[in-house]
VOLOVEX-328783 format. One line per field, with one value per residue: residue number from 1; x, y, z of N, C-alpha, C in turn. Coordinates in nm, 2 decimals. Layout:
VOLOVEX-328783
nr <- NUM|... .
n.X <- X|... .
n.Y <- Y|... .
n.Z <- Z|... .
ca.X <- X|... .
ca.Y <- Y|... .
ca.Z <- Z|... .
c.X <- X|... .
c.Y <- Y|... .
c.Z <- Z|... .
//
This chain:
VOLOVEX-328783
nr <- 1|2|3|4|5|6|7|8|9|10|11|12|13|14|15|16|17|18|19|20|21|22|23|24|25|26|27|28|29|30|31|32|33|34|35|36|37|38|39|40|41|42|43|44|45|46|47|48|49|50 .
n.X <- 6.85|6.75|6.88|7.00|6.82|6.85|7.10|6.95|6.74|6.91|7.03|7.27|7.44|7.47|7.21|7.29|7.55|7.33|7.15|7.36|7.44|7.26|7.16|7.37|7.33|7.09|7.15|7.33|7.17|6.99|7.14|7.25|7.09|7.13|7.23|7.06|6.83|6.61|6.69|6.62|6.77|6.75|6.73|6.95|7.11|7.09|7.14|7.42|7.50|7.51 .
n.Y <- 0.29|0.51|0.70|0.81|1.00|1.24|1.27|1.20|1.40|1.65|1.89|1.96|1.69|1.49|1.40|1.12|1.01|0.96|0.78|0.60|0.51|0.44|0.23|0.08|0.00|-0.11|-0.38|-0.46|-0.51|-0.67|-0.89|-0.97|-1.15|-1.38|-1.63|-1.77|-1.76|-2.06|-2.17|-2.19|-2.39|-2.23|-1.97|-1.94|-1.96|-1.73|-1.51|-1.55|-1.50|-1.24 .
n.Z <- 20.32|20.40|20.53|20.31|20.24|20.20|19.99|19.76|19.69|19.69|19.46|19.39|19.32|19.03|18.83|18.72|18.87|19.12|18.97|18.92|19.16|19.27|19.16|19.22|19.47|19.49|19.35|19.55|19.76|19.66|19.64|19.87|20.01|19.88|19.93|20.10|19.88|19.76|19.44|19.11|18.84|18.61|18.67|18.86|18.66|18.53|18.67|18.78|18.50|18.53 .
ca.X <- 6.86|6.67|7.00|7.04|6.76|6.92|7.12|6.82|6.64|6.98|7.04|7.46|7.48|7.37|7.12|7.42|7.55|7.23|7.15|7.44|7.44|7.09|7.18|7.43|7.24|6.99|7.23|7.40|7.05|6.93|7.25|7.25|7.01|7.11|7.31|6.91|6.74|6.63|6.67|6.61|6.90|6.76|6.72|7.11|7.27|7.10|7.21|7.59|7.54|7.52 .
ca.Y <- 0.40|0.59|0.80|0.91|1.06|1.40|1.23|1.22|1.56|1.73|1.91|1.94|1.59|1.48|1.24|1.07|0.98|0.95|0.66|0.47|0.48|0.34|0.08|-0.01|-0.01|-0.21|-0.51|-0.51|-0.54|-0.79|-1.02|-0.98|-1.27|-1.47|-1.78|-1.79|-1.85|-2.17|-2.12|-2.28|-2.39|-2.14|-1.86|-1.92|-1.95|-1.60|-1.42|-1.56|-1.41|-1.05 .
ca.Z <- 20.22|20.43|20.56|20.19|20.16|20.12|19.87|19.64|19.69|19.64|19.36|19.39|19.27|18.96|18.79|18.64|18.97|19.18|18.92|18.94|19.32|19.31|19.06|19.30|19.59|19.44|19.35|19.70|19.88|19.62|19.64|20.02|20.09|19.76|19.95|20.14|19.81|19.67|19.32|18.95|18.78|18.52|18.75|18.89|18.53|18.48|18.80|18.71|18.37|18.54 .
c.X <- 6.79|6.79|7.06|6.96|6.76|6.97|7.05|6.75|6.83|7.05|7.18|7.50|7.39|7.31|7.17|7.43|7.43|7.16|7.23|7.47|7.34|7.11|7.26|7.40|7.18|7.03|7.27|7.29|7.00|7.02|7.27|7.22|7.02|7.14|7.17|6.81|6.76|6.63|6.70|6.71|6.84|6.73|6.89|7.15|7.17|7.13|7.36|7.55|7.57|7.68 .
c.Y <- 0.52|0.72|0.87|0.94|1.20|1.41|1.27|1.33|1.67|1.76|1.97|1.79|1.55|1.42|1.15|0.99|0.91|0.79|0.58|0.42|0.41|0.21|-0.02|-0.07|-0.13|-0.34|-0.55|-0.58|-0.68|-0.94|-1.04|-1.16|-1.41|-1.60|-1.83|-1.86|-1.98|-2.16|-2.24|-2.29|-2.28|-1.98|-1.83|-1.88|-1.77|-1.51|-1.44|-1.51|-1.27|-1.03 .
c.Z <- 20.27|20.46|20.40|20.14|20.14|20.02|19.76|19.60|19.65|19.45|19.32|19.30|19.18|18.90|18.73|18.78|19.04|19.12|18.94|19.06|19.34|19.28|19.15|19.42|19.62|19.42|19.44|19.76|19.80|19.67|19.76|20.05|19.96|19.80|19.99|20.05|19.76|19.56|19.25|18.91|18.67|18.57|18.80|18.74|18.51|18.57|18.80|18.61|18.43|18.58 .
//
């Protein structure tokens, strides 16, 4: 995320956008390493809910 940090400081695009790119950002990077975790069956059934 670091290559978009122009992204962020610019004021052409706007905080509408800039959030939903984050939002998505943020889900990719999380779910990246998901196959990795050991997880709770009550921790999986809420990551399939999303």
């Amino acid at each position: 995320m670091v290559r978009l940090s122009w992204l962020w400081t610019s004021s052409l695009i706007s905080f509408q956008i800039k959030y939903r790119l984050y939002k998505s950002l943020r889900i990719s990077i999380l779910l990246n390493g998901y196959e990795t975790w050991k997880l709770h069956a009550y921790t999986e059934r809420r990551i399939q809910a999303f």
